[in-house]
N, C-alpha and C positions, 0 to 999 in steps of 0.2 A: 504494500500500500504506500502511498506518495503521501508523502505532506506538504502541508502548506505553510511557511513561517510569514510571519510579519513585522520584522523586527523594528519597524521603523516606533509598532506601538509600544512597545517598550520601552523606549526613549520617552517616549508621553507621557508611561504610569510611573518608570521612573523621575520625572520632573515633581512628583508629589510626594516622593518622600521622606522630605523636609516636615509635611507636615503632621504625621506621623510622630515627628519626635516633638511636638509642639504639644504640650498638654491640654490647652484648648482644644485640640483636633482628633486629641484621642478616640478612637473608633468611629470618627466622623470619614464618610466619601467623599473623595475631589465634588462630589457635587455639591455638598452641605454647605450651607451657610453662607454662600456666597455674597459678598455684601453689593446692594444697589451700587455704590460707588463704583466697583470694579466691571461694572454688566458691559461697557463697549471694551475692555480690556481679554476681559474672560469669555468675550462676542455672544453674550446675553442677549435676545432678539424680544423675549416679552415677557414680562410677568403676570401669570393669571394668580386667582383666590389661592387654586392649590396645587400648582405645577407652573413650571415656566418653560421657556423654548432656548435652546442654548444652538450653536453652530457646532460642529465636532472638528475639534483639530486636528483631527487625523483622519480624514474623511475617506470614507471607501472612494465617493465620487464627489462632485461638485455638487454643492447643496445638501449636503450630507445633513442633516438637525434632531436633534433631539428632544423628547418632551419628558422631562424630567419632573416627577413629584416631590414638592419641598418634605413630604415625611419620608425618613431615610429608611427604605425596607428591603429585605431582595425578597420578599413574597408579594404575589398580585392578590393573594386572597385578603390583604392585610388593608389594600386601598379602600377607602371608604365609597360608597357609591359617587359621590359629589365629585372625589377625585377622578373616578376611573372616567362618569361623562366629561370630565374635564380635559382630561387627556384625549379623548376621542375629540373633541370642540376643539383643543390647540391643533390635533393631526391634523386635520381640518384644513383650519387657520393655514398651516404651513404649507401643505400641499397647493392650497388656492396661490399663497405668495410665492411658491418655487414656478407653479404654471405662469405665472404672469412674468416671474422676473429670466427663468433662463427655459422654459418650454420645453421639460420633459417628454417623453414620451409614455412615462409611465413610473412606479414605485414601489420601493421594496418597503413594507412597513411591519416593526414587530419590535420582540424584545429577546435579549438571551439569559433565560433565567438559569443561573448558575452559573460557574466555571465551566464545567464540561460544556456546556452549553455555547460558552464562547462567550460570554460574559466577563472582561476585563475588569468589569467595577461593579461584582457580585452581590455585595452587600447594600447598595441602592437602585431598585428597578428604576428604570431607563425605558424610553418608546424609540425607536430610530426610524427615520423618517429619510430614503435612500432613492434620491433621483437615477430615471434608469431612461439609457437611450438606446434603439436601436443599435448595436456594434460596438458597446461603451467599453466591452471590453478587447483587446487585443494581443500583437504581440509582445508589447512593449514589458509588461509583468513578465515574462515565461524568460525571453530572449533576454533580455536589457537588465534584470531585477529594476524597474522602473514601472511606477504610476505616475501617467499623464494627468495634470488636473489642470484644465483650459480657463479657470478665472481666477481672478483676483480674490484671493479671501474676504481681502477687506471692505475692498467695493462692492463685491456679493452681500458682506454683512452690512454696509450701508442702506443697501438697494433693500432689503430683507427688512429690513427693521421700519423702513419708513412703508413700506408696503404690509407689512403686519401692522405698524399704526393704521393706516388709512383704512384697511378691511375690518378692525379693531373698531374704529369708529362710524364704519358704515352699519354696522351691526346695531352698536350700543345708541349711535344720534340718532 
């Protein structure tokens, strides 16, 4: 059997190590607590009641996001109902502003509950929300160990964030 590595995300969990040894952070997830201040830093895109929408830094693809529940759980049975339609209303949400801003052809939508599962950041369930295009993928992964990603992070998380305001408030005004 073949495996697949990905070593690049390894670099990513290890960047959180630090906090780990911070008492504060003690058995808290890279996703906990994250404070408003740092939301265009840590490319934070919305805050709902009970879950927020975060960009992933180590994106399978372009537009990659997440909808993250502020209660730290890695069980789905644990989400309160409010939460889980909540997270359904942000998939939502993100999917409408990924169509508008970079025009998928389609998505990969889910969670990986546990380690074995593929779950990097086990102990807080996670929704991920994975733009897919006809041929996204190729040879460049196999031949090259390279992943191609054709935008700008930044200006995606620009573009994303004023496009989940405006849909945000076409809703709610």
């Amino acid at each position: 059997m073949q495996k697949m590595y990905s070593p690049w995300r390894e670099a990513y969990m290890d960047s959180f190590k630090d906090d780990d040894k911070r008492p504060d952070r003690k058995g808290k997830s890279i996703f906990a607590d994250i404070p408003p201040e740092e939301d265009e830093e840590r490319y934070v895109l919305h805050r709902g009641d009970k879950c927020f929408i975060i960009m992933n830094l180590y994106p399978y693809n372009c537009g990659h996001l997440m909808v993250i529940p502020y209660h730290q759980t890695p069980e789905f049975g644990d989400l309160d109902d409010e939460t889980m339609l909540e997270v359904m209303r942000l998939t939502d949400l993100c999917m409408n502003a990924l169509k508008k801003a970079i025009s998928p052809h389609g998505f990969n939508f889910g969670a990986n509950l546990g380690k074995v599962a593929g779950g990097s950041v086990d102990s807080h369930i996670h929704f991920h929300i994975v733009p897919r295009w006809e041929g996204d993928t190729n040879f460049m992964p196999v031949i090259g160990d390279t992943k191609v990603l054709s935008n700008d992070m930044r200006r995606l998380y620009l573009q994303l964030r004023e496009l989940i305001g405006d849909l945000v408030q076409q809703k709610t005004g």
